[in-house]
N, C-alpha and C positions, 0 to 999 in steps of 0.2 A: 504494500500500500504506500503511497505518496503523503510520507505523516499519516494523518490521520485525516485526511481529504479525499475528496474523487475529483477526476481532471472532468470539469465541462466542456464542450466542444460546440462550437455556434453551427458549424456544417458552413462556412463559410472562408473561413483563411486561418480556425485555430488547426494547431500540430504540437507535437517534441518530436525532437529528434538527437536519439542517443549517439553520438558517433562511435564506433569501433575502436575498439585499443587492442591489438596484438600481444599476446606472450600475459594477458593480465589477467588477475582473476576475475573479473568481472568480462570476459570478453564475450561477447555474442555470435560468434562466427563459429559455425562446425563445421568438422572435416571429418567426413566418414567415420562418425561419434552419434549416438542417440542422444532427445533432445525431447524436452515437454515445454510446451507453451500455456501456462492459463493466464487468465483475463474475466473481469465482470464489466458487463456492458449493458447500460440502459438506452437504448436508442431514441430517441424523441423523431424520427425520421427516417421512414422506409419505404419510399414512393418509386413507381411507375418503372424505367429501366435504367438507373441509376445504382452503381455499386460502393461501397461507402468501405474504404478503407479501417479496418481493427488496427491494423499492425502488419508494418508491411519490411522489410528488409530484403533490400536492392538499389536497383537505380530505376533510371527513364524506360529501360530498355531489358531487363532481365528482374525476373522474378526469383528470389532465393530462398525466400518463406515468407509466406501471407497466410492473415485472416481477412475475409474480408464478408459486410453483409450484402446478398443479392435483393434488390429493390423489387425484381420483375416474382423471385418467389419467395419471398422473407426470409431467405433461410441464409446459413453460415457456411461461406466455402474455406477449405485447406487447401494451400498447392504449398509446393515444394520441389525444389528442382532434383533428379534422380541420373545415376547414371552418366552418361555424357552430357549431360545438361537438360533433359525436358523435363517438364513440367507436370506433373501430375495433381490431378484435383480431389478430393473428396468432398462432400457437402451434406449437409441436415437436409430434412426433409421441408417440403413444400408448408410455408408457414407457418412453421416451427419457432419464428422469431417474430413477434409483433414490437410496436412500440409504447413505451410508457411502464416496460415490463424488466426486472431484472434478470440476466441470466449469467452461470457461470460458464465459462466456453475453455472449453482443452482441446487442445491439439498434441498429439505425440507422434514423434518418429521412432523407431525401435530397431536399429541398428546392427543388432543379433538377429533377430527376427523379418527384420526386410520390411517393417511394416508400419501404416500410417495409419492413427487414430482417429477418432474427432467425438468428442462428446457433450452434449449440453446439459448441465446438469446433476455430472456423475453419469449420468445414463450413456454410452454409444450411441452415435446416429450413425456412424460410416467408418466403413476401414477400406485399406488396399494394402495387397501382400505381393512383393516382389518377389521373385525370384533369384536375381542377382544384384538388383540395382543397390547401390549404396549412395551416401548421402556425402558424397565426394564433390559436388558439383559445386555445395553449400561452403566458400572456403573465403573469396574476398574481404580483407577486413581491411580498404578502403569504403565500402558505401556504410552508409548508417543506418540508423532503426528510426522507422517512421512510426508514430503512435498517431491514427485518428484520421492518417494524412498518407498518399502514395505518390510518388515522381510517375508512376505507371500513368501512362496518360487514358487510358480506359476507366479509373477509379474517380470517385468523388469524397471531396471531405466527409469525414463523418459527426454525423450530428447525435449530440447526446452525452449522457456519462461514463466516463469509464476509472475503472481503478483495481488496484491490486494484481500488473503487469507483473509476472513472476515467471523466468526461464530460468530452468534445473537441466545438466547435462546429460540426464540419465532418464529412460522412460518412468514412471513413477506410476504403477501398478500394484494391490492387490495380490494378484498374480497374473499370470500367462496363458491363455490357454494357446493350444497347440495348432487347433485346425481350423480357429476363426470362424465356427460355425454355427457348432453345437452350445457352447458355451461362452458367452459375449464376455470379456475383459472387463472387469473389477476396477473402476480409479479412485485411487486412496486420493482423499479431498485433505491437502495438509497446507500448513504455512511454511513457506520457505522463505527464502533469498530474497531481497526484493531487488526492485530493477529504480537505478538511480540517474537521475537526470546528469547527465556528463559536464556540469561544472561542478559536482559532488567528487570528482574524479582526483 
């Protein structure tokens, strides 16, 4: 949490943006390393076909991890870049995110397991299971972390509350299941690390 505040966002020109520090503890760049992303987010704004940037890490031009909410179906996408560089999505279901509502949103990569999360709420909405891709692509620590806001030029500011941005390097599970099917993935809901605005630095 950011003290003991939630960041507001007008959906108009507010952002942070955390820059990247190399070799440091606090750094936000993975390299074919597992990685959990949560976040609470109250949206005051989810209209028509406009996509509203969570939390975005990259540039203009390359996606390396986002959340971001979809307008056209309320709901929350994950991508992440895999492999030689693409992109893969995951997403909540259709409407799953309204406005004026709080919710807690996880994303996880799983590194040993090839595999991407997303949950809202504690609950799984969406996974994807590689095969061989790893999280190799995710390594630049020149671009910074966007909170609210993306250089992606397909994104729009995001309108609303958010607070309690927290990245752990490790997937943060309950346990494991094996075959992604029969038995949906357990997310231990805990306090960690918090994420600090880069003149804390």
């Amino acid at each position: 949490m950011f003290g003991n505040y939630y960041l507001q966002f007008d959906g108009v020109d507010d952002c942070l943006r955390i820059d990247d520090i190399s070799n440091n503890e606090r750094d936000i760049t993975f390299t074919a390393e597992s990685f959990t992303i949560e976040v609470w987010i109250n949206a005051t704004t989810i209209e028509g076909s406009k996509n509203y940037a969570i939390l975005y890490k990259g540039d203009s031009s390359t996606i390396y991890y986002e959340l971001y909410l979809s307008g056209n179906g309320k709901s929350t996408y994950f991508g992440m870049r895999l492999g030689t560089g693409w992109t893969q999505w995951i997403s909540s279901p259709t409407n799953s995110i309204q406005t004026n509502t709080l919710y807690h949103i996880t994303a996880i990569w799983d590194e040993n397991m090839k595999k991407m999360s997303l949950y809202i709420n504690g609950q799984i909405v969406d996974y994807y299971r590689s095969s061989s891709s790893t999280a190799s692509a995710i390594d630049p620590s020149t671009t910074g972390l966007y909170i609210g806001y993306s250089p992606h030029s397909s994104r729009d500011y995001y309108s609303g509350l958010i607070d309690e941005v927290v990245i752990f390097n490790y997937p943060k599970y309950l346990h494991n299941d094996i075959d992604g099917d029969t038995n949906p993935d357990v997310y231990e809901a805990e306090s960690g690390t918090n994420l600090y605005d880069s003149s804390d630095w």
